[in-house]
C-alpha positions in Angstrom: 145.6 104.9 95.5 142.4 104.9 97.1 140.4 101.5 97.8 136.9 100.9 96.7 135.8 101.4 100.4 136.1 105.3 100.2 134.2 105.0 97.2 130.3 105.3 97.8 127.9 103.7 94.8 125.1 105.6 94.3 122.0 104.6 92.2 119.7 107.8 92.0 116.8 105.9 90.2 113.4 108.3 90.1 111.6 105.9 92.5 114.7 104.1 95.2 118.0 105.3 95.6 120.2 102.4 95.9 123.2 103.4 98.1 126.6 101.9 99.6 130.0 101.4 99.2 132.0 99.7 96.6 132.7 96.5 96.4 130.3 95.6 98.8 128.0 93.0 96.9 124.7 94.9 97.8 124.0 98.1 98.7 123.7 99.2 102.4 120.3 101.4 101.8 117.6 101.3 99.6 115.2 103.9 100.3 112.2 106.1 98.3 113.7 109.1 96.2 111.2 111.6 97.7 109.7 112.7 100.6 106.6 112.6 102.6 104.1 114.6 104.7 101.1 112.4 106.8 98.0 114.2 106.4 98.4 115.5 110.3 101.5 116.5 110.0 102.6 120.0 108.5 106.2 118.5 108.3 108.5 116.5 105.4 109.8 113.6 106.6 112.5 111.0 105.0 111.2 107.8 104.5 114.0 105.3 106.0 112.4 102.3 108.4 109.7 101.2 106.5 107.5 101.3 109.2 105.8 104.5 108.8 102.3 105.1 108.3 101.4 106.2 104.5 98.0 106.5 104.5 97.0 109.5 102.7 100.5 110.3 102.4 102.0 113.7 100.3 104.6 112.9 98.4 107.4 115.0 97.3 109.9 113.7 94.4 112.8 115.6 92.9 112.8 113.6 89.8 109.9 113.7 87.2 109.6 111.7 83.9 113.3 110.2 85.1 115.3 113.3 85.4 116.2 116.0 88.1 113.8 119.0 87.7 114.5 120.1 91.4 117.7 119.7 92.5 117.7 121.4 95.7 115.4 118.8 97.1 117.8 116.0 95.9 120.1 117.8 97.8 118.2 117.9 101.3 117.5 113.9 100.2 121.1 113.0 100.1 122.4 115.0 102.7 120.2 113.4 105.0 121.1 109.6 103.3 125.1 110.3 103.8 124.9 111.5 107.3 122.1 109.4 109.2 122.2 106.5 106.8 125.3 105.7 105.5 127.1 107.7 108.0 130.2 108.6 105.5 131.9 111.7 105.4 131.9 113.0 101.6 134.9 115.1 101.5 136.5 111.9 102.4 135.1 109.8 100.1 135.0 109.4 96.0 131.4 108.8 94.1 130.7 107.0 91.5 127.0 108.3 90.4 124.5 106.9 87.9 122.4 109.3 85.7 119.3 108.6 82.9 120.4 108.8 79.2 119.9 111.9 77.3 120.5 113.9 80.7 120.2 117.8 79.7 123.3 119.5 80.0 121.6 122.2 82.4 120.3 119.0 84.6 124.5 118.0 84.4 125.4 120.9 86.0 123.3 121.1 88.8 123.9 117.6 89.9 127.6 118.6 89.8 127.0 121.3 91.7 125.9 119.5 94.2 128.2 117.1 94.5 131.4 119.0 94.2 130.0 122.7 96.2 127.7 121.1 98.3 129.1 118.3 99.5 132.9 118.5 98.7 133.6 115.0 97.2 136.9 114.3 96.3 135.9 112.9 93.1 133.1 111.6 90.9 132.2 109.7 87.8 128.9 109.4 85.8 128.4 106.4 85.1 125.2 105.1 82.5 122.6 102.0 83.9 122.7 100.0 81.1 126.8 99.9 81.0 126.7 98.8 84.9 124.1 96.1 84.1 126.2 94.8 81.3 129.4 95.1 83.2 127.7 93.0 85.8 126.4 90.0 84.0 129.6 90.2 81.5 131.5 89.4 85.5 128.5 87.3 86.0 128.9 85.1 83.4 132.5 85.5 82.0 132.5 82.3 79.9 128.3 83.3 78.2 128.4 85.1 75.0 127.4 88.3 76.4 130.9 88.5 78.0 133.2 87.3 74.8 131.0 89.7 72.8 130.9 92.2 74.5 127.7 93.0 73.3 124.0 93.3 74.9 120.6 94.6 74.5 119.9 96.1 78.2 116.4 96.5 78.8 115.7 99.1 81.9 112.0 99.4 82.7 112.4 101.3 86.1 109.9 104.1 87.0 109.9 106.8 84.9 110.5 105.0 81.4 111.3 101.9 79.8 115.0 101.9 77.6 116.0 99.6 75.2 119.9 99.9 74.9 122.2 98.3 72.7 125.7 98.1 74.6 128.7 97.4 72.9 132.0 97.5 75.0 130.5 98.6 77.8 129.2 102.2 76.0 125.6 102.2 75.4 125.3 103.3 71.7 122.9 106.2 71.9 121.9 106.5 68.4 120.3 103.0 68.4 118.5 103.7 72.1 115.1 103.9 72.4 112.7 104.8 74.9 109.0 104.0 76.5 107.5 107.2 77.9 105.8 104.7 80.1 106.7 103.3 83.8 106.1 102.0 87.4 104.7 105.5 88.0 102.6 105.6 85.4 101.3 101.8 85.8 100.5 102.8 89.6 98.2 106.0 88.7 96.6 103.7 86.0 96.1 101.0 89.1 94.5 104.1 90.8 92.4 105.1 88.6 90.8 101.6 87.6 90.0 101.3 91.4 88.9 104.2 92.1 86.3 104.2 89.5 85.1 100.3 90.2 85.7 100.3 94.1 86.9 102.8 96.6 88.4 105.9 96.0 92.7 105.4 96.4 93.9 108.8 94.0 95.4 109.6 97.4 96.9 106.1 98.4 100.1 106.5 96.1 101.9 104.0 98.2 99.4 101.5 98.7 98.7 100.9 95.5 102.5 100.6 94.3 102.0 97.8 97.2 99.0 96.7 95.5 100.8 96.6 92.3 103.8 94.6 93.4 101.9 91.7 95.1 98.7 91.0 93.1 99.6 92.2 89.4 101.5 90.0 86.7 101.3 89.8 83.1 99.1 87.8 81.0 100.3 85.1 78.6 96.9 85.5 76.9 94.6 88.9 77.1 91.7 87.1 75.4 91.3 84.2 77.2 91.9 85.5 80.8 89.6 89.0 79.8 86.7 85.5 79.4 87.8 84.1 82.6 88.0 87.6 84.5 83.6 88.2 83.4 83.1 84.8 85.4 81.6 84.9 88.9 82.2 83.0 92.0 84.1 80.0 91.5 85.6 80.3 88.0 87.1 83.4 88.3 90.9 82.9 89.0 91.8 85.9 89.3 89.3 87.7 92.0 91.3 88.5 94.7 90.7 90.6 98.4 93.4 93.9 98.9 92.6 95.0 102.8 93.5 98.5 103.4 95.0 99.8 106.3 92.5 101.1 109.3 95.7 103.0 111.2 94.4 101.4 114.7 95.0 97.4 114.2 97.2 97.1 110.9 98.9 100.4 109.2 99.7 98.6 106.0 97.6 97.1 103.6 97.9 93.4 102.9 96.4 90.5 100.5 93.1 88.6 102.2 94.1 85.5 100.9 97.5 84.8 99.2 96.8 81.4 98.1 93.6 82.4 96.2 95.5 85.7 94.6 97.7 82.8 93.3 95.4 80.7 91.8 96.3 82.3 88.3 99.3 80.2 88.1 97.7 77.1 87.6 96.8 78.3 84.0 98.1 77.1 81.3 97.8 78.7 77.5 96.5 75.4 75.9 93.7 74.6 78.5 90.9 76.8 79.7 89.7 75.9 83.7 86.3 75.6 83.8 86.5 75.5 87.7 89.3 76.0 90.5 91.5 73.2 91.7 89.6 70.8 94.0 91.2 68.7 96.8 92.0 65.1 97.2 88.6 64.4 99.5 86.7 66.8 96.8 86.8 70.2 98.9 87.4 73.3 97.7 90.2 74.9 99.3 89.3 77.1 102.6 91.0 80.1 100.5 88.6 79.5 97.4 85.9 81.7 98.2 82.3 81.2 97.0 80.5 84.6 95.7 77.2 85.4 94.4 77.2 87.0 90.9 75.6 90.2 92.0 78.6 90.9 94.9 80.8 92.1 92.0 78.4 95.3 91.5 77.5 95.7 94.4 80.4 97.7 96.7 80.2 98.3 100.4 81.8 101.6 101.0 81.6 100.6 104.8 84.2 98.1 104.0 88.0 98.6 104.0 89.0 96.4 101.5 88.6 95.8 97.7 88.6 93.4 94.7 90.5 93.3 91.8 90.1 91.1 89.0 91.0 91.8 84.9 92.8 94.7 86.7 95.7 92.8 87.6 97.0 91.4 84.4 95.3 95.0 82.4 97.6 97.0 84.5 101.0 95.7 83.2 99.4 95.1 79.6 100.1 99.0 78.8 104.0 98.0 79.1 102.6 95.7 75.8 100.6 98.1 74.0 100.7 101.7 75.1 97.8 102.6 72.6 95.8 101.1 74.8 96.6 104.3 77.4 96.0 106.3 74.5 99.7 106.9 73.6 101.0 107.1 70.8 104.0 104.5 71.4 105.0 101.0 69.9 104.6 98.6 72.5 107.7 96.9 74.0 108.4 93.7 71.8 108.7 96.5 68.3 110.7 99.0 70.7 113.1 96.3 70.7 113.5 95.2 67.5 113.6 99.3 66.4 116.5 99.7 68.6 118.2 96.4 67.0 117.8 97.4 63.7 119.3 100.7 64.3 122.6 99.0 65.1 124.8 97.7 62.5 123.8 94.1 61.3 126.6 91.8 62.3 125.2 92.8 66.0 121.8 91.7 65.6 122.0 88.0 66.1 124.1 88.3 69.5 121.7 91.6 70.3 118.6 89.2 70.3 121.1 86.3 71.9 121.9 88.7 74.8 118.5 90.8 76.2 119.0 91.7 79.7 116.3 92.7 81.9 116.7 95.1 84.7 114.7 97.4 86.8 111.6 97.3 88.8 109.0 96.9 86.3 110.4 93.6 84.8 109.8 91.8 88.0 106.2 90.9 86.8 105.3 87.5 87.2 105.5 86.0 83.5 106.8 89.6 82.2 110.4 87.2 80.4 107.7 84.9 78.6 105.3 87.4 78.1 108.2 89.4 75.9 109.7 86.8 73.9 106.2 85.4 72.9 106.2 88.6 71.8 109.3 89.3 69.9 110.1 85.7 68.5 107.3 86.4 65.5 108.9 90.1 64.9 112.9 88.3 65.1 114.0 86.6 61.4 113.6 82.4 62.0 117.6 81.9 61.7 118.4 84.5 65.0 117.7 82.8 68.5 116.1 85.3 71.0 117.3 84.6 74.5 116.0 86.6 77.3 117.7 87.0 80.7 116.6 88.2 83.9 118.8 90.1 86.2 119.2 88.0 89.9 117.9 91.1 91.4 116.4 93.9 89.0 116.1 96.4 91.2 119.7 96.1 92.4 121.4 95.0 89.3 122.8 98.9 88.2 123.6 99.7 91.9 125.9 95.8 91.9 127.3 96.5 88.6 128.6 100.2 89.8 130.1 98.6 93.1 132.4 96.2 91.1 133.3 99.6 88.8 134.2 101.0 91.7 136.5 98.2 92.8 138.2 97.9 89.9 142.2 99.3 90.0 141.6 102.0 87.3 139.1 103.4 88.6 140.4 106.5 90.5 142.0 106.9 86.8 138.5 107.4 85.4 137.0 109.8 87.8 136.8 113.4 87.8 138.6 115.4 90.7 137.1 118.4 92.7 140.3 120.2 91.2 139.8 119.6 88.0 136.2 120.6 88.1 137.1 124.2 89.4 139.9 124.1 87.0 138.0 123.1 83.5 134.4 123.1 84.7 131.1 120.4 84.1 131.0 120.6 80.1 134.9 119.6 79.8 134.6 117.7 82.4 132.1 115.4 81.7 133.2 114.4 78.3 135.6 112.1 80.1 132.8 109.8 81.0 131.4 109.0 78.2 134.0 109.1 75.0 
């Protein structure tokens, strides 16, 4: 039988692909699912060092709303990740493959296309996220409850859309899942939008503002009060902070002006209400505390290369909250939740709301744990504890939960060979995975 180390672990999320081989504890590339064209260059190029310049940048993605809509660019995307970045030889190898729930059985076929025509692997299995992030905190944690019950509420709020899914014996139980229409894409074109209407135009700038996004947004434990302090100028205002974008010639990425100052939110607390920023021992404010005049908030230098942001950064992450806010007609995701309890039978709902899981990008958030069970303890009867957990890594959680799958003795057993596909073809085939 084969070991794990021919099998390659592949996490084909809508934004990163997480790739490598299992067993291995993290994967040994995490690179953009698309690809890109600089605005001087008539070319797609694979995004791979992290180095390159994205200003302006076209983007190509074959996955939209979180499934595969063109699979002959996810092809060109992966053949150029097994040969120059993983350097494996696919005949050679077996792959264990993750795919969105609900997956169209057109969309099934095409990806098996691929992967047994195109590329000649030996073998493959389908695997689901939420079952590899229960399987890996189950490992994680083999004495918790979620691992005696075998039970868990997997929250995935990646790019594309935000799951709820109830997993019971490692099977996610699809009558009971339910779904956001809202994710890390969606929150970065809102991003774009606010700024471009207060500050500089960025509807271009997809990948600067998911930069934005990541280091200056987080999620408010109170709207009202910090919508009060966001109106105050100068001084008071905790949350004015400086993005500076790239000029291509001294810096090609954008960065934060002043870190300490884009953290000053954190001294907040819900009970109290700062009426000024945190002064120093000798009574000085802090060099990063920067004094404004009221009127610089209207007034925007286009000359400039840099912008504000204030109420935008805890607004942006609020629609994850309450999606009527983006005009959508969604329940926001403390009710998605409990929906997707209630749906199960009820001797699961006390371990369901013991055992909530948070994976994927979206959930990394500063305050996004507190923010949700603030939420969901007034919605959960009094008798049931709600206790949320937070994967080690979000964004690699699926892709480590595959590799230990694929480590595992039976798991050659479980796969589907390249015979067998000829022989019975993708419908038959794939009912192996998931029954």
């Amino acid at each position: 039988m084969s070991t794990s180390t021919n099998v390659v672990v592949l996490d084909n999320g809508g934004g990163l692909i997480k790739a490598g081989l299992g067993g291995e504890r993290d994967p040994s590339a995490v690179v953009p699912n698309c690809l890109y064209r600089p605005p001087a260059s008539k070319k797609w190029l694979h995004l791979t060092s992290g180095d390159e310049d994205l200003t302006s940048a076209a983007v190509r993605r074959p996955m939209d709303r979180g499934y595969l809509i063109n699979p002959e660019l996810q092809r060109e995307i992966w053949s150029h990740l097994f040969s120059s970045v993983l350097r494996i030889t696919p005949s050679q190898s077996s792959l264990l493959l993750t795919e969105p729930l609900f997956t169209l059985p057109s969309i099934q076929r095409s990806v098996d296309e691929i992967v047994f025509e195109e590329f000649n692997f030996r073998a493959l299995y389908v695997a689901h996220p939420p079952a590899l992030v229960h399987l890996h905190e189950a490992t994680r944690r083999p004495s918790g409850l979620l691992s005696r019950a075998q039970c868990s509420l997997v929250v995935d709020a990646g790019f594309s859309f935000i799951h709820a899914s109830p997993v019971f014996h490692n099977f996610p139980l699809n009558y009971a899942v339910k779904r956001i229409d809202l994710g890390g894409k969606a929150l970065t074109n809102y991003l774009k939008e606010l700024v471009s209407f207060r500050s500089v135009n960025v509807m271009e700038e997809t990948f600067i503002i998911d930069d934005v996004k990541e280091k200056l947004c987080f999620v408010s434990l109170d709207v009202d009060r910090d919508l009060s302090i966001a109106r105050k100028s100068g001084k008071e205002n905790l949350f004015r902070c400086t993005y500076v974008l790239p000029d291509g010639v001294t810096h090609t990425k954008g960065f934060v002006k002043y870190p300490d100052q884009a953290r000053r939110y954190l001294a907040l607390r819900e009970s109290s209400l700062p009426s000024s920023l945190p002064v120093e021992a000798d009574g000085v404010m802090n060099s990063s505390e920067i004094a404004e005049q009221p009127e610089d908030r209207k007034r925007v230098d286009l000359s400039k290369n840099e912008f504000d942001l204030t109420n935008e950064r805890f607004l942006v992450p609020e629609m994850i909250f309450r999606p009527a806010d983006l005009g959508m007609n969604q329940a926001g995701l403390a009710e998605c939740i409990v929906r997707a309890v209630n749906a199960c039978h009820p001797h699961l709902h006390p371990v369901l709301y013991e055992s909530i899981i948070l994976t994927g990008g979206s959930t990394l958030f500063p305050q996004f744990a507190e923010r949700l069970e603030k939420e969901l303890r007034p919605l959960v009867p009094d008798d049931y504890n709600v206790e949320i957990t937070t994967q080690e890594d979000p964004i690699l959680g699926v892709w480590r939960g595959g590799s230990l799958l694929a480590s595992s003795p039976d798991f050659e057993a479980m796969c589907v060979t390249k015979a067998e596909y000829e022989e019975l073809g993708s419908a038959r085939c794939r009912k192996r995975f998931f029954h």
